[in-house]
C-alpha positions as CSV (number, residue, x, y, z in Angstrom):
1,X,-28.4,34.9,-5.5
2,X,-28.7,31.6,-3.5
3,X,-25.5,29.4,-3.4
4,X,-25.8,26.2,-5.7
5,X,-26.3,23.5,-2.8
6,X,-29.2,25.5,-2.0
7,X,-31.1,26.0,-5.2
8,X,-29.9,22.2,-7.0
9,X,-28.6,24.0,-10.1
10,X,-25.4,22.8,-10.5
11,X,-24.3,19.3,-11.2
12,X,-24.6,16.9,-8.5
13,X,-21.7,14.4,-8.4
14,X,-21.4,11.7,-5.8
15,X,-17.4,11.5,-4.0
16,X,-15.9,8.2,-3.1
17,X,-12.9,8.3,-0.4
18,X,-11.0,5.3,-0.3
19,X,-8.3,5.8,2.5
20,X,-5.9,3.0,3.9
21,X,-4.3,-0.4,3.7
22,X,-6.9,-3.0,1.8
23,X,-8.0,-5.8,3.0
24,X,-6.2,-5.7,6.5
25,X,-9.6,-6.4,9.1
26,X,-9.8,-7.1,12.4
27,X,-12.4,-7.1,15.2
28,X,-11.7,-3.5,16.2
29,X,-10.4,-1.8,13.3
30,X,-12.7,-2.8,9.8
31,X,-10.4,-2.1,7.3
32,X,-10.9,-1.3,3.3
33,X,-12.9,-4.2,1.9
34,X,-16.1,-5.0,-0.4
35,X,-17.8,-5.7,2.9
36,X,-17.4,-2.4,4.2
37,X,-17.6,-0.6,0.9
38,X,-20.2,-2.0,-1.3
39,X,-22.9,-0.3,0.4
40,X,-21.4,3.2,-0.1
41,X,-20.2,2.3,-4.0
42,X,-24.1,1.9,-4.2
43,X,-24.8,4.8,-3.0
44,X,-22.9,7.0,-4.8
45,X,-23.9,5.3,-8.2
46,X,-27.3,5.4,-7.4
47,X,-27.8,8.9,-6.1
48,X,-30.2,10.6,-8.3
49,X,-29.0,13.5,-10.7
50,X,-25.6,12.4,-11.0
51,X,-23.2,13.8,-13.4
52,X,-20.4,11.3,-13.0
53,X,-18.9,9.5,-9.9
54,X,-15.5,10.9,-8.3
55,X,-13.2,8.5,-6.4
56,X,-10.6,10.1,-3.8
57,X,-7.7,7.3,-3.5
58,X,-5.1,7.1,-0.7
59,X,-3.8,3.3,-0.3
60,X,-0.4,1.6,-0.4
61,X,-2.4,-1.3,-1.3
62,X,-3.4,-4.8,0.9
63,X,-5.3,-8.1,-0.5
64,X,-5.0,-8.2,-4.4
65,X,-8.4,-9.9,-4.2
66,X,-9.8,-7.3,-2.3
67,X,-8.7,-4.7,-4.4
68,X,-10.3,-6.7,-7.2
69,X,-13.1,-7.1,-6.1
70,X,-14.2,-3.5,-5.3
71,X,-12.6,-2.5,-8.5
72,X,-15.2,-4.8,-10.6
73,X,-18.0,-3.3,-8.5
74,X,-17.3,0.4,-9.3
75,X,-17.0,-1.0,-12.9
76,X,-20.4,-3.0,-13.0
77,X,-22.1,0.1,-11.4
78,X,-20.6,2.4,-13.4
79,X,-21.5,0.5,-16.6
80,X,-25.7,-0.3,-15.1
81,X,-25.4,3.2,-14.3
82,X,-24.0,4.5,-17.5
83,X,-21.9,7.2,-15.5
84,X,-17.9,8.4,-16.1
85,X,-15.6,7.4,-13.4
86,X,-13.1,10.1,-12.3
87,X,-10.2,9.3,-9.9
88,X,-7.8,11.1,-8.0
89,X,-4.7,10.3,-5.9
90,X,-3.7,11.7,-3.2
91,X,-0.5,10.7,-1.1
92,X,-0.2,6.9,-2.9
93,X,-2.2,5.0,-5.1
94,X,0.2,2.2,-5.3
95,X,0.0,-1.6,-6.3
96,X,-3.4,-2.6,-4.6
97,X,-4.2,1.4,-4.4
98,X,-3.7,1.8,-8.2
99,X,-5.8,-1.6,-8.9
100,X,-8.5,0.7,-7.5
101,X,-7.4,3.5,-9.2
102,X,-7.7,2.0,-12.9
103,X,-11.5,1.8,-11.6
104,X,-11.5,5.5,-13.5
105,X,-12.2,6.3,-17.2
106,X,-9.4,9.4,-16.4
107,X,-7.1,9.2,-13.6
108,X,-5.7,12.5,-11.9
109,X,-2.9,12.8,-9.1
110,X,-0.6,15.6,-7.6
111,X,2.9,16.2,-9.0
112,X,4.0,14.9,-5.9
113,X,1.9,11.8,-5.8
114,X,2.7,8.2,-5.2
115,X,1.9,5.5,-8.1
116,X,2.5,2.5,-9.9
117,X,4.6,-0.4,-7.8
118,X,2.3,-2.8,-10.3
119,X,3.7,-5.8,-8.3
120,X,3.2,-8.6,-6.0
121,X,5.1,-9.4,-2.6
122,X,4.8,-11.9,0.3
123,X,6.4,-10.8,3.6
124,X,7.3,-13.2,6.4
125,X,9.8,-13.8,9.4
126,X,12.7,-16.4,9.9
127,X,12.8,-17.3,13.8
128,X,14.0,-21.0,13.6
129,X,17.2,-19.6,15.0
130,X,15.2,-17.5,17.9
131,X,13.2,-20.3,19.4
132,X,16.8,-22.6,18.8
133,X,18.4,-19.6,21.2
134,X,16.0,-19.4,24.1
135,X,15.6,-23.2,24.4
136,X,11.5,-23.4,22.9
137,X,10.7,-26.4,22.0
138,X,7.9,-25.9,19.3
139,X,5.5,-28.9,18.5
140,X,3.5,-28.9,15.1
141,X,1.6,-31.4,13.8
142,X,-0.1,-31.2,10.3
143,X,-1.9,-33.6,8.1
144,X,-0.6,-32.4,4.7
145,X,3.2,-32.5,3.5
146,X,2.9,-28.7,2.2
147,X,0.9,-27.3,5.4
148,X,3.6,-25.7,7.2
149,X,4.4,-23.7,3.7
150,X,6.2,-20.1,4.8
151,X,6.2,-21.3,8.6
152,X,8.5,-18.8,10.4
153,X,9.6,-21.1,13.2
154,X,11.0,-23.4,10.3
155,X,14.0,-23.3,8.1
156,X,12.9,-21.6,4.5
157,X,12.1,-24.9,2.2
158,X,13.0,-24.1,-2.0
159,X,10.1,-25.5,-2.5
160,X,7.7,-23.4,-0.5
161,X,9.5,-20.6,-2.0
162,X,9.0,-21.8,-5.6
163,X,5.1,-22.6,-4.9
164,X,4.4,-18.7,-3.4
165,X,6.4,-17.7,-6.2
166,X,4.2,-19.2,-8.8
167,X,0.7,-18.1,-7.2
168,X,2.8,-14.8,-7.3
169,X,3.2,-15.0,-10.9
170,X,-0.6,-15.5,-11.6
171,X,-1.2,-13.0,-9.2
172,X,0.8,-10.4,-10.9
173,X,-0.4,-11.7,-14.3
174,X,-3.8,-10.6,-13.7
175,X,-2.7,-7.4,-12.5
176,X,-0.8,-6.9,-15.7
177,X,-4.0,-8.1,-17.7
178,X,-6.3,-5.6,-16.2
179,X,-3.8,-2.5,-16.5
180,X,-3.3,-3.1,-19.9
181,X,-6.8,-3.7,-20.9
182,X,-7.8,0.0,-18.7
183,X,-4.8,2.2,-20.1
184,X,-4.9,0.6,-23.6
185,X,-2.6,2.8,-25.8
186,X,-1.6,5.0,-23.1
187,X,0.8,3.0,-21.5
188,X,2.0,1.2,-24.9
189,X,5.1,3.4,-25.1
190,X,6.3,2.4,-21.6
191,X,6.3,-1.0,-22.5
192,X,7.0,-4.1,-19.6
193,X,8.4,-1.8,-17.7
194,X,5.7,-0.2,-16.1
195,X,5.4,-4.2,-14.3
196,X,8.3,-4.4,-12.2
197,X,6.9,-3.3,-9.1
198,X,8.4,-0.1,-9.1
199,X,6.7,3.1,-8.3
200,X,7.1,6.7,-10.0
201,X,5.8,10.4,-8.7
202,X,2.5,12.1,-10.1
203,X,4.5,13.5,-12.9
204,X,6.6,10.8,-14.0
205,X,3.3,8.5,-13.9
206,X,1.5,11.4,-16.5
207,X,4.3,10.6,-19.2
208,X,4.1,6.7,-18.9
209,X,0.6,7.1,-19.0
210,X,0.1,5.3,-15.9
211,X,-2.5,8.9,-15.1
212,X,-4.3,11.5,-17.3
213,X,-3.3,14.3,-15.6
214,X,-2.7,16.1,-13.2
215,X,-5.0,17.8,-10.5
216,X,-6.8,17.6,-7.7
217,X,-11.0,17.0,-7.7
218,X,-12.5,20.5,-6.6
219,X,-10.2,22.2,-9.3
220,X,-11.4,19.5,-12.5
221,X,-14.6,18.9,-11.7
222,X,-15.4,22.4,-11.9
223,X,-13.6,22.7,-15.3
224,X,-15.8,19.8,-16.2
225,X,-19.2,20.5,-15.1
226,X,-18.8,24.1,-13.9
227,X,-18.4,26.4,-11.3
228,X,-21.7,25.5,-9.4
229,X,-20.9,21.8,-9.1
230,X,-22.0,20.6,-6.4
231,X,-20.1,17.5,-3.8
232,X,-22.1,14.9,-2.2
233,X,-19.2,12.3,-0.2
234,X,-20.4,9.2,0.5
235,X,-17.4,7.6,2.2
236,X,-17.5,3.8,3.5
237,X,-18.0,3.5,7.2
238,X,-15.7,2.0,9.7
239,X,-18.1,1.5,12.4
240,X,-19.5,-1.9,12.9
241,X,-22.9,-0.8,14.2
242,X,-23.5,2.0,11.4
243,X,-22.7,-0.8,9.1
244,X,-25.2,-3.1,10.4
245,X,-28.2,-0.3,9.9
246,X,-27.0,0.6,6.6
247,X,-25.4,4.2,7.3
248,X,-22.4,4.4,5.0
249,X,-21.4,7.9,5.6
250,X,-18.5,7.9,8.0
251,X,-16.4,11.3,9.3
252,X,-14.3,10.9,12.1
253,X,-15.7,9.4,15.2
254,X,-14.5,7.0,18.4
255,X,-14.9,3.3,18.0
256,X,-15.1,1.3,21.1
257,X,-15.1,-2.5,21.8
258,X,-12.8,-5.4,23.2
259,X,-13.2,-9.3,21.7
260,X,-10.8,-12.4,22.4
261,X,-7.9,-11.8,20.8
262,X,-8.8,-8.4,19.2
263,X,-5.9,-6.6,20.7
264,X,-3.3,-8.2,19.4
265,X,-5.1,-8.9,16.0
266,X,-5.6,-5.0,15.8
267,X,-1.6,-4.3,16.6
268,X,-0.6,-7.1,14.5
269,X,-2.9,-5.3,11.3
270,X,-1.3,-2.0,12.2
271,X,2.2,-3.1,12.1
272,X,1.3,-4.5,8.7
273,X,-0.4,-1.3,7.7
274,X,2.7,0.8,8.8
275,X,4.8,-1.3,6.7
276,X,2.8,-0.6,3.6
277,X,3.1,3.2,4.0
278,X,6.8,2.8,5.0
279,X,7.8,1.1,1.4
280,X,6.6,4.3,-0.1
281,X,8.2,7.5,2.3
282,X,5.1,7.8,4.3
């Protein structure tokens, strides 16, 4: 008569929340990296009696490298630990967010559901004419022809363009490569155009065979393991001092702290953040 969390019965399996913009850190607001999700992707893959691993994904994306990089540690765990990988979407798992989300041996996402934008982009600001306006007299001195590559106080150079657009093209190669080799014959129908950086809902993504199906993770994972399945979340933590004694499990909670410089580094990350979500209705 005792519920399953009491008496251990039911399956045990480990949660994974992966919330935000990737990569984007600054002194006050640790964002979604390998730094400050490694310790918890060990935790959940090592927790004893697992079933399987669930990951909970809500990202426009961030740093392809980041993404990367926590994506082949969920991968390397999940092979050591010889457990199945189960995602599910949430609002978006686009571009960087659906790197992570090919992470999964079966993918799941609402109807309404972001995914896809399988692309790469490089955002900047042209205010040569601004500083030409207010009478600033900017001085710059570099040793390195190709150092001032994407500077916004300069007039846009083709051949800083052509350069970001070629590391862009590796970039998005790579992407493509590790799709592809995830989704295998699932996404063979859909063809190249599943790689133009555009993004489809839940539903749309089911028949290219970007997802599996659809769902949310209370809902299948008790149609996979049963009814007294039990949920243990082990989310990465955003507080620097939890992270340095090795606490990984983070639920709400104030941070509080002021560095050099952090200020403006935190509203500059946020206004990036914001523009993330924006590309994609949120």
């Amino acid at each position: 008569m005792l519920p399953a969390s009491w008496t251990g019965r039911g399956a045990l399996i480990p949660v994974l929340r992966f919330s935000g913009a990737i990569g984007m850190s600054t002194p006050l607001r640790p964002g979604l990296t390998l730094s400050t999700s490694a310790s918890a992707i060990e935790r959940a893959f090592s927790m004893r009696g697992a079933k399987a691993v669930a990951i909970q994904i809500n990202s426009p994306g961030g740093s392809a490298v980041q993404s990367v990089l926590i994506y082949k540690r969920i991968r390397a765990l999940a092979e050591e630990k010889g457990l199945k990988v189960y995602v599910f979407a949430e609002d978006v798992a686009a571009s960087g967010g659906y790197l992570l989300a090919i992470a999964g041996d079966e993918i799941y996402a609402d109807a309404s559901s972001i995914v896809g934008s399988i692309g790469v982009v490089t955002a900047t600001f042209g205010l040569n004419e601004l500083i030409n306006k207010i009478g600033v007299e900017r001085r710059l001195y570099t040793a390195g022809r190709n150092k001032t590559t994407l500077d916004p106080f300069l007039p846009v150079k083709e051949d800083d363009v052509e350069r970001i657009k070629a590391i862009q093209r590796d970039v998005h190669a790579e992407f493509i490569d590790l799709v592809k080799a995830r989704r295998g014959a699932r996404i063979e129908k859909a063809g190249d155009d599943l790689f133009t950086g555009e993004f489809w809902s839940g539903r749309k993504a089911l028949e290219l065979g970007l997802i599996d199906g659809l769902g949310e993770l209370r809902t299948k994972m008790r149609e996979l393991y049963g009814d007294e399945v039990r949920f243990s979340l082990v989310a990465p933590s955003t507080n620097w001092l939890r992270r340095r004694r090795g606490v990984s499990v983070h639920e709400g909670g104030s941070e509080f702290g002021f560095t050099p410089g952090g200020l403006a580094a935190d509203l500059i990350s946020a206004i990036e953040a914001r523009a993330l979500w924006s590309r994609f209705g949120f």
